[in-house]
N, C-alpha and C positions, 0 to 999 in steps of 0.2 A: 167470107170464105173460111175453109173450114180448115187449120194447118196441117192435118194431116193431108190434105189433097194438094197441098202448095208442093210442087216438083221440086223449086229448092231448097228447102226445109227439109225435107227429106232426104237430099243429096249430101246435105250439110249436114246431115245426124250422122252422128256414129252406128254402124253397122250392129245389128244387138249381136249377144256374145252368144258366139255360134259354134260348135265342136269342144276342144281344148281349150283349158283357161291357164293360164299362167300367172302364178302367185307369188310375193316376194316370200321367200324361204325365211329371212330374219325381220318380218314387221315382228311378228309375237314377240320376240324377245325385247327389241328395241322397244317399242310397248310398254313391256313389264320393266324395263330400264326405266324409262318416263316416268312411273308410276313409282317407282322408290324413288328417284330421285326429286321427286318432287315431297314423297312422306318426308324422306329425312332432312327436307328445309323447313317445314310442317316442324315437324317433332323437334328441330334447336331451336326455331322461334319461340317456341311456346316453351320449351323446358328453361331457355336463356330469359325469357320476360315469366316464367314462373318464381326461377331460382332469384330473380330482378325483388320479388314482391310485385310487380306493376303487371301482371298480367289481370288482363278485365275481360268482360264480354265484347267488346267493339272493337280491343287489339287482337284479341283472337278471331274475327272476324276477318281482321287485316290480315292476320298470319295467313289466314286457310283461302282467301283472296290472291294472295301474294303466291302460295303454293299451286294453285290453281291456274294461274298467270304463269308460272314454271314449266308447270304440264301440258300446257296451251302449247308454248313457244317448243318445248322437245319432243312433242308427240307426234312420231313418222305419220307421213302419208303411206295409206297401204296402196301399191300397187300389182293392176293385175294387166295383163293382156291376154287379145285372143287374135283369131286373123283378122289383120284387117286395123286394128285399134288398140290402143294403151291406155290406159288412164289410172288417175291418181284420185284415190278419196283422201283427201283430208279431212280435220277439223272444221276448214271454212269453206268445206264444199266439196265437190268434185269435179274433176278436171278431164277431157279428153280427148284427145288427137287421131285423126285417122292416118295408120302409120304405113297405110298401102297408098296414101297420099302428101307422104313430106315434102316441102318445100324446103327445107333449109335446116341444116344441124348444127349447133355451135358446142363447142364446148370453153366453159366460162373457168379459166382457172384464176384461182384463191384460195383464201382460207379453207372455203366448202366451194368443193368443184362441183358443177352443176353443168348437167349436160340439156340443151333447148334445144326442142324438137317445135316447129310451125308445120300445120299443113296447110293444104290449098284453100280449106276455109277460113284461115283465118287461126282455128283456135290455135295455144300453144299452152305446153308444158314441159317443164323442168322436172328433172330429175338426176336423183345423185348416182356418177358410175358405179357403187358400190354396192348399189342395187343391184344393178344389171351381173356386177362379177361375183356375188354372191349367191345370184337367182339362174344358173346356165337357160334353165325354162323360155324365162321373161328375154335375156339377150335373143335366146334364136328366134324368138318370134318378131323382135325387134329388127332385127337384123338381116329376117326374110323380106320380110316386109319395105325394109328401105330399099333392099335391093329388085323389088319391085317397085317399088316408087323414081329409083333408078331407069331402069326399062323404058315405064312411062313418059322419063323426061321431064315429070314432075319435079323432082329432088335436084334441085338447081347450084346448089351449097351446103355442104358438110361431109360431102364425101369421103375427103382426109380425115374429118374427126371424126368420122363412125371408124375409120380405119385403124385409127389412136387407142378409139377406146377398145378394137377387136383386140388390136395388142397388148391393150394391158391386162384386158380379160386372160389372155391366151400366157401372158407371161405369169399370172397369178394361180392358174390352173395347174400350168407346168411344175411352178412352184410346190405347190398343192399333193401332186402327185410324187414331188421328190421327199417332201416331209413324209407323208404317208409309208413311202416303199423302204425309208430309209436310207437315201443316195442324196440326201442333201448335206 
C-alpha cells in the first residue's frame, strides 16, 4: 500500500504551509552569534597551541573539531509557523507539531526555560519563550491555534502555561514600548 493513500499518515502529517508563514525574527543573528563564538575558540586554540610551539596538523584538526562541536551545541533551531503547525529545523533535523492539535503545554523552568508543546499524534516539540516574545508573528499564530485546540477539546493541559507565557510576552512588549516612547 502506498503511504500516501494510508488515511492515517496523512492525518498525522503536518498540514503543508499554506497562507502566512511566521519566522523567528532573531534566528539570523543568534546564528551569526554561533558562528563567532565558535571562530573565536578556533582562533585561542590554535593561537595558544601556536604561541605553545606544539601546534601540529592532527591538534589543529582537534581544535577545528572541537570548534565545530561548539557550533553544533549553540546553533538555534530556526523556527517558523503557519496555520495549523509549528516546527523547528534544527541541525539534527526537523521537528513538528500540529498546533490546531495540542494536547498538552508544559512549561519547563530552569537554567533554559523550554516551553513543550504534544499534539494528538503524538509528536512533540520544545521551544524557548524567547522566541515566541521576540517573534509577535510566531506567538499569535501559536496562540490561535491553541485556542483552537482549546474549542476542540483536544488541549487537555497547559492552559495556565500558554496563559504564563501570554504574560510574559505582554509584560515585555509593554516594556518594549515604555523604553521606546521614553516613559520608562
Amino acid at each position: 500500500m502506498d503511504p500516501r493513500d494510508d488515511p492515517r499518515a496523512a492525518a498525522e502529517a503536518p498540514p503543508p504551509p499554506t497562507g502566512e508563514v511566521a519566522h523567528d525574527l532573531r534566528w539570523a543573528q543568534d546564528l551569526r552569534s554561533s558562528i563567532r563564538c565558535a571562530l573565536a575558540l578556533l582562533a585561542l586554540l590554535v593561537l595558544t597551541d601556536g604561541v605553545a610551539g606544539t601546534l601540529t596538523f592532527p591538534r589543529a584538526l582537534l581544535w577545528c573539531a572541537l570548534a565545530a562541536l561548539l557550533f553544533l551545541v549553540l546553533c538555534p533551531a530556526r523556527i517558523t509557523a503557519g496555520e495549523g503547525w509549528l516546527s523547528s529545523h534544527g541541525p539534527l533535523g526537523i521537528r513538528r507539531v500540529r498546533t490546531d492539535r495540542l494536547v498538552s503545554v508544559r512549561c519547563l523552568d530552569g537554567v533554559g526555560q523550554r516551553l513543550v508543546l504534544r499534539d494528538a499524534f503524538g509528536a512533540r516539540l520544545e521551544i524557548d519563550p524567547h522566541v515566541l516574545a521576540a517573534s509577535p508573528e510566531l506567538w499569535h499564530r501559536l496562540d490561535e491555534d491553541a485556542r483552537t485546540s482549546a474549542l476542540r477539546g483536544t488541549l487537555t493541559c497547559g492552559e495556565s502555561a500558554l496563559r504564563r507565557v501570554s504574560e510574559r510576552i505582554d509584560r515585555e512588549t509593554a516594556r518594549t514600548v515604555f523604553k521606546v516612547s521614553g516613559l520608562d
